[in-house]
C-alpha positions in Angstrom: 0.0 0.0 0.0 1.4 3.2 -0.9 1.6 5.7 1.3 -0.3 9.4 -0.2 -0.6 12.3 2.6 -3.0 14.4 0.1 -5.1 11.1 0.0 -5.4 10.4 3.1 -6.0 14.0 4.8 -9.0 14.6 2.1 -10.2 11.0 2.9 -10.5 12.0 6.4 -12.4 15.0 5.8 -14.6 13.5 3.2 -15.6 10.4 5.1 -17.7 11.7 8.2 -19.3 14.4 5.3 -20.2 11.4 3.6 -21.4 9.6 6.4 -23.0 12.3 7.4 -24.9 12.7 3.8 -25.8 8.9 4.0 -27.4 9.6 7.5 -29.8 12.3 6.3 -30.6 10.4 3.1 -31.9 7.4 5.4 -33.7 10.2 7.9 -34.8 12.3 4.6 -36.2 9.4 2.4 -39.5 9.0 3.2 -40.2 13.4 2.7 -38.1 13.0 -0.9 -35.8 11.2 -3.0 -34.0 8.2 -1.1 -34.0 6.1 2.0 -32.2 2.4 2.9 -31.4 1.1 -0.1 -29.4 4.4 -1.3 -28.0 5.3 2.9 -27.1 2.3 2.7 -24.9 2.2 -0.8 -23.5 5.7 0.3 -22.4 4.3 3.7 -21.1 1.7 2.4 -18.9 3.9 -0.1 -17.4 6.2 2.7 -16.0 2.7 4.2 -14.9 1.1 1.0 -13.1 4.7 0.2 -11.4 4.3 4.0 -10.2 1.1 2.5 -8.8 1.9 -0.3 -7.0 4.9 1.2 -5.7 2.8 3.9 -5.6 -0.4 3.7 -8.1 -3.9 3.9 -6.8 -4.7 6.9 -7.2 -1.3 8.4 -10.6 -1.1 7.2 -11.5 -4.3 9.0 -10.7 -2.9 11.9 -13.1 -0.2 11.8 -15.6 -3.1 11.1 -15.0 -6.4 11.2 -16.5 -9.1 9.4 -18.6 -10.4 12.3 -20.2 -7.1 12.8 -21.2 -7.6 9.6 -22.9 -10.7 9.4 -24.5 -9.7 12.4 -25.7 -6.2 10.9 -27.0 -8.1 7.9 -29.2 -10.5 9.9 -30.0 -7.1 11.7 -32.2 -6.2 8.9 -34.6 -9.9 8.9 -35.1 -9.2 13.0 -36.4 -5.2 12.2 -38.4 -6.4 9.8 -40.1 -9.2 11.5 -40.3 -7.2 14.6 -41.8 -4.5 13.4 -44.7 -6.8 12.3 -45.2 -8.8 15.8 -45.3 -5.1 17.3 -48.1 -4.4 14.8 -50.0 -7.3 15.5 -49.6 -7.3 19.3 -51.1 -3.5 19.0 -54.0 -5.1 17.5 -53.3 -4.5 13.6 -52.5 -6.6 10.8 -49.1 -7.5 10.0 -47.3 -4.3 9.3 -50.2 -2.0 9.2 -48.0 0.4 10.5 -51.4 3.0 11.3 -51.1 1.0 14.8 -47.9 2.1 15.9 -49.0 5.7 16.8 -51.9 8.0 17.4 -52.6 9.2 14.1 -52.3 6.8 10.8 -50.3 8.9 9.1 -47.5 8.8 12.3 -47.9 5.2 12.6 -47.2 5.2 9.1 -44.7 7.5 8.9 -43.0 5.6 12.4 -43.2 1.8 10.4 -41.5 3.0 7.0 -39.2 4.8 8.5 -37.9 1.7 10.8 -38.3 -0.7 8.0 -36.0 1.6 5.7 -33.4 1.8 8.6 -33.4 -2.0 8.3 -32.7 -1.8 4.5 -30.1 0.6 5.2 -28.7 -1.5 7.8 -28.8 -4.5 5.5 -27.6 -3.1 2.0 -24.2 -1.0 4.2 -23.4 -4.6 5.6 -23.9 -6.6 2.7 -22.0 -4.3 0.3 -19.4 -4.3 3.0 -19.1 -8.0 3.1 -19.0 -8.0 -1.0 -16.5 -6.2 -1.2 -14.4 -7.9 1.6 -14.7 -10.7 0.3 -13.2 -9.6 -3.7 -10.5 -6.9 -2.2 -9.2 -9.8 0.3 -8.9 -13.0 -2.6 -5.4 -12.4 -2.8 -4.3 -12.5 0.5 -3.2 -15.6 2.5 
């Protein structure tokens, strides 16, 4: 790995700004354009730049690989509990109008919990992608 101090002082600006940017696309989705699926991919991005800056290895130690797997399956328990919650308010499963006063806050409350588990999901399977093609060469 080659060693660039312009590199890696703009990668550490640029990374919490895109963090940052990835967090209020996941807040932001459900007013405009976005949510989990794209938080998720831009997340992802700011990590993969951090490892390409400095290093695989140092990358997973930010994040290591059982993280995750255990973010990924993260996204399966959100989902599902978001349902039970839903049917132990006295709804269907997700009729997210239960999960607040009003329908429109319940509904707002459910798709914005269910796109944090996308987000969750796509950032830690992306992640583990492209762990698993940068590392091939390595013993």
């Amino acid at each position: 790995m080659t060693y660039n101090l312009i590199l890696r002082i703009v990668s550490k600006t640029v990374i919490p700004l895109i963090s940052v940017f990835a967090l209020y696309v996941q807040f932001h989705g459900d007013f405009g354009p976005g949510g989990g699926f794209q938080a998720g991919i831009i997340l992802g991005s700011s990590i993969i730049l951090y490892a390409l800056i400095f290093g695989l290895d140092a990358a997973e130690k930010v994040i290591p690989s059982i993280i995750l797997r255990l973010l990924a399956s993260l996204r399966v328990l959100i989902y599902a509990g978001v349902g039970l919650v839903t049917l132990f308010l006295g709804g269907s499963y997700l009729e997210y109008s239960v999960l607040a006063d009003t329908q429109i806050a319940g509904q707002h409350l459910g798709i914005l919990l269910v796109e944090l588990g996308v987000g969750i999901a796509v950032f830690a399977l992306m992640l583990i992608i492209y762990f698993a093609f940068a590392g091939r060469g390595r013993p």
